[in-house]
N, C-alpha and C positions, 0 to 999 in steps of 0.2 A: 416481487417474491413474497410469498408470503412465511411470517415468522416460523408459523407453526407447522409450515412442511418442515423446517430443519431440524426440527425438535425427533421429526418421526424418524428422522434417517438413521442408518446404519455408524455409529463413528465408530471406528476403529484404529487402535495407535501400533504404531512400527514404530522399534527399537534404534537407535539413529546407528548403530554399530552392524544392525543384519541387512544394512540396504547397501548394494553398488552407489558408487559414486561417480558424478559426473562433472566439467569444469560447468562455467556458469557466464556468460554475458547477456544482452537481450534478443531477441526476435524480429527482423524487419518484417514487412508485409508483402505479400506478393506484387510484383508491378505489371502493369498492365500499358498497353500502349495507347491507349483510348479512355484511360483516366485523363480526369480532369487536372488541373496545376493544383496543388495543394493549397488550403488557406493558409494564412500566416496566421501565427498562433497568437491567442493573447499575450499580451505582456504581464512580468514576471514582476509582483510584487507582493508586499507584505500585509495583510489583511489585518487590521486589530479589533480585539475584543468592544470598541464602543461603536465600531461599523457595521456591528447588527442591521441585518434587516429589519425597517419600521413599517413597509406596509405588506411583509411577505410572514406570514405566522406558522410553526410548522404544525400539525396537532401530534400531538406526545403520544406515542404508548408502548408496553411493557414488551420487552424483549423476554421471557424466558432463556436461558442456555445452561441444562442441566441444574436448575438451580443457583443459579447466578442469575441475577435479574437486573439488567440496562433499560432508559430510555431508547428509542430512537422515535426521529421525527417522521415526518408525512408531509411533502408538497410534490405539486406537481411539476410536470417542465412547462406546462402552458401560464400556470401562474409564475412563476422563476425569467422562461424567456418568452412567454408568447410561442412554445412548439407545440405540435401534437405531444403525446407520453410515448415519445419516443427513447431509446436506450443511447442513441448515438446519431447527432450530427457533427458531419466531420469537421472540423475547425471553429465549433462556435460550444459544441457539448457533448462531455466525454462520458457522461452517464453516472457523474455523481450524484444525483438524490437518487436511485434506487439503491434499496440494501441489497447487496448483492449477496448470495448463498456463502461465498468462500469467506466474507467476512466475519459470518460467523462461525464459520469452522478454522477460522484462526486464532478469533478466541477462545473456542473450545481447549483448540489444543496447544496455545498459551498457558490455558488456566492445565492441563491435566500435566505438563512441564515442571509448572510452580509446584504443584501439589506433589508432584513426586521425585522434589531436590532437584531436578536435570537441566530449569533455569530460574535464574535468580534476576529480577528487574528495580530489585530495590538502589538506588545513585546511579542508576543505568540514562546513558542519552537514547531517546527514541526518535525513530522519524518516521511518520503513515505516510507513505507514499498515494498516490490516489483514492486517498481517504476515505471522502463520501459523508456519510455516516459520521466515522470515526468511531466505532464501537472497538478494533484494537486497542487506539492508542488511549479509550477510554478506561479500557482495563490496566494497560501498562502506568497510568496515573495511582487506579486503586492499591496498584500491588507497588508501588514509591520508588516509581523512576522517578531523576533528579531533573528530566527535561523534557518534555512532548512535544514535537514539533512536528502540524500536520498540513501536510498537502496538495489540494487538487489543483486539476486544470483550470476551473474554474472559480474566480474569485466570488459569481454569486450563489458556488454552491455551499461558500465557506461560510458567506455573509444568511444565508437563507436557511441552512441547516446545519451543518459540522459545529460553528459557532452558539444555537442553541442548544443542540446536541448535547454540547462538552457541558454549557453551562447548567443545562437540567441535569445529569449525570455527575458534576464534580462542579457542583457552587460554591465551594471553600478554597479549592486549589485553583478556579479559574481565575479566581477575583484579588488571591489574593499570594503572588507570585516571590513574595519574600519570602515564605515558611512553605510552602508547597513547590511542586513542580513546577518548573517554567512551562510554560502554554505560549503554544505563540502559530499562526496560520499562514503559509505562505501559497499564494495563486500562480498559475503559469503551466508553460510546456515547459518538459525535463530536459528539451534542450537544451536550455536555457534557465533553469531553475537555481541551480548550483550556486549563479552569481549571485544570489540575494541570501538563501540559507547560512546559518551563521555557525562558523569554527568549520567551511570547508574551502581548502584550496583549488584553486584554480587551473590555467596554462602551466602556471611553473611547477605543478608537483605532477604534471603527467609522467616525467620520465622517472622519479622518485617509488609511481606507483607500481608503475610496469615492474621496475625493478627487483621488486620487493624488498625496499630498506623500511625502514619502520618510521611511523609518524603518530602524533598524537591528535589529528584533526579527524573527522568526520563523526560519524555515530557508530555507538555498543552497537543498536540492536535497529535496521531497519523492518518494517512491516507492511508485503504486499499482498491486498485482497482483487482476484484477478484484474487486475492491471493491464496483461500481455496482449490486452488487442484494445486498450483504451488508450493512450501513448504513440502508439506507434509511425502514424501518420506525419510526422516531419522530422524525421530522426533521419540525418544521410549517410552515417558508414557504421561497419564493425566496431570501427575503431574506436568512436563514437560513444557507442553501446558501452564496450567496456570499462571509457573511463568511466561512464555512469555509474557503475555500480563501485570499482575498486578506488577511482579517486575521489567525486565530490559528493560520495553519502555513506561509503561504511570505513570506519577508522580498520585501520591496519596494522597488525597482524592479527589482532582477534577479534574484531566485529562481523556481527552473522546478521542474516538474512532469512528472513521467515515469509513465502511465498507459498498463498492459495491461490487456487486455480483448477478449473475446470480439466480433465484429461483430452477432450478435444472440443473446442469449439464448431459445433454444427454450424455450416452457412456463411463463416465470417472466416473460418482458419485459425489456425495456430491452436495453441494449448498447450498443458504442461508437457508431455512428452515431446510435441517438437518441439517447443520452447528449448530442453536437454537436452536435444541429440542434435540439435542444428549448433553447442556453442560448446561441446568437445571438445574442439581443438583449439580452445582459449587458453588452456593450462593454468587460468587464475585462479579460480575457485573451485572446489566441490562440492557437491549435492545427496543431499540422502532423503529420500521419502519416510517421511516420520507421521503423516497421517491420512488414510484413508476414506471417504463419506461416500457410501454407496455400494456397489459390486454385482449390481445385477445388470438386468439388459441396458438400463438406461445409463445418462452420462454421469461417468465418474469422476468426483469431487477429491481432488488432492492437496496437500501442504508440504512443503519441502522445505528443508533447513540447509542452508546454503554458506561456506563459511573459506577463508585464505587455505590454500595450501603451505 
């Protein structure tokens, strides 16, 4: 993707009170009966700041977004894993080193949030869910969230880029975790991620969450830049799905959800509207489209803000 297409686009912001709302879980993928067996996914662990890559270097350059000006890096997947620059193999790469468009249309409309009172990230916990990049949660640092914790599939996407990323972008708060935000990079499928991330419960708060009695564990403010066909591939039920979102990553009763995403994925499926209409009858959460990138023939770029009933 190239930066400077999303500079040219159209943004336009929806008022979170003029939009229908919808409930909220995740999206499986079509099945097929001549698919192959799934991979098993990496295993889920904790990346740290001195597990930099030493012979993978990303080269730096300037993100524009309206005036706002971020790092982001540049590697390839053939230096990272020996693939072609491919976007996705399934079980080994989920297409973390491309920036992807929705990433920074979530910063965009992050920042134009801040800018006009409607959200505040200052002592807020964050979590980047299929990070990449990490240009979100790189902004959610600048604007003095109390905690950034971000996470891809991939541990060498964290260690190869996310990780220089944060530290070209915020070398005072990465390094220096007493007086700034906590940083901290967790690898793994969402299966399975849960068990490592820290202040979220487990087995035993499934029926607490369903519930809806109130707890103080998980995160203010989770942060997704299309995600909804990167994930998908070892997830086995609904059920599944929903505790992802309402037990072990967003705190309850008032942690929200900020999801970008393409309006349909050409070729591959899914996208934000079936993403919303396939998880109606979840009754957890509701949804309201608060930003728009695009509107003409081609594919339309969304952000939803997603939050407890």
């Amino acid at each position: 993707m190239n930066a400077n297409q999303s500079e040219t686009d159209s943004f336009r912001l929806f008022d979170d009170k003029n939009n229908s709302q919808f409930a909220f879980s995740f999206l499986g993928t079509d099945s097929s009966k001549n698919s192959p067996p799934p991979v098993p996914p990496p295993p889920c662990i904790e990346v740290v700041i001195s597990e930099v890559s030493s012979s993978v270097k990303p080269t730096l350059e300037p993100v524009n977004l309206d005036g706002l000006t971020l790092l982001k890096g540049r590697v390839s997947t053939h230096e990272v894993f020996s693939l072609s620059n491919s976007d996705l193999v399934p079980g080994k790469y989920e297409g973390g080193l491309k920036l992807w468009e929705g990433s920074l249309d979530l910063v965009k409309t992050l920042r134009s949030k801040v800018e006009s009172n409607k959200l505040a990230l200052v002592g807020k916990k964050v979590l980047e869910l299929g990070c990449g990049h990490g240009l979100p949660g790189i902004f959610s640092c600048l604007q003095g969230a109390s905690a950034v914790h971000f996470q891809d599939f991939n541990s060498e996407v964290l260690q190869c880029l996310t990780i220089p990323n944060v530290v070209a972008n915020l070398p005072v708060k990465s390094q220096s975790p007493d007086t700034d935000a906590e940083v901290r990079f967790f690898a793994g499928d969402w299966s399975e991620v849960h068990k490592i991330l820290p202040d979220l419960q487990t087995e035993d708060n499934d029926s607490n969450c369903s519930s809806g009695s109130s707890a103080s564990y998980g995160y203010d403010i989770i942060l997704m830049a299309e995600t909804v066909t990167q994930f998908l591939h070892f997830l086995p039920s609904m059920n599944l799905l929903k505790r992802r979102v309402c037990l072990q990553c967003t705190s309850h009763p008032h942690g929200v959800v900020y999801m970008a995403a393409k309006k349909y994925y050409f070729g591959v499926g899914g996208g934000s509207r079936r993403f919303i209409s396939l998880v109606e009858k979840d009754g957890v959460m509701t949804a309201s489209l608060i930003a728009e990138v695009g509107g003409g023939s081609s594919n339309v770029r969304e952000v939803w803000k997603l939050q407890f009933k």
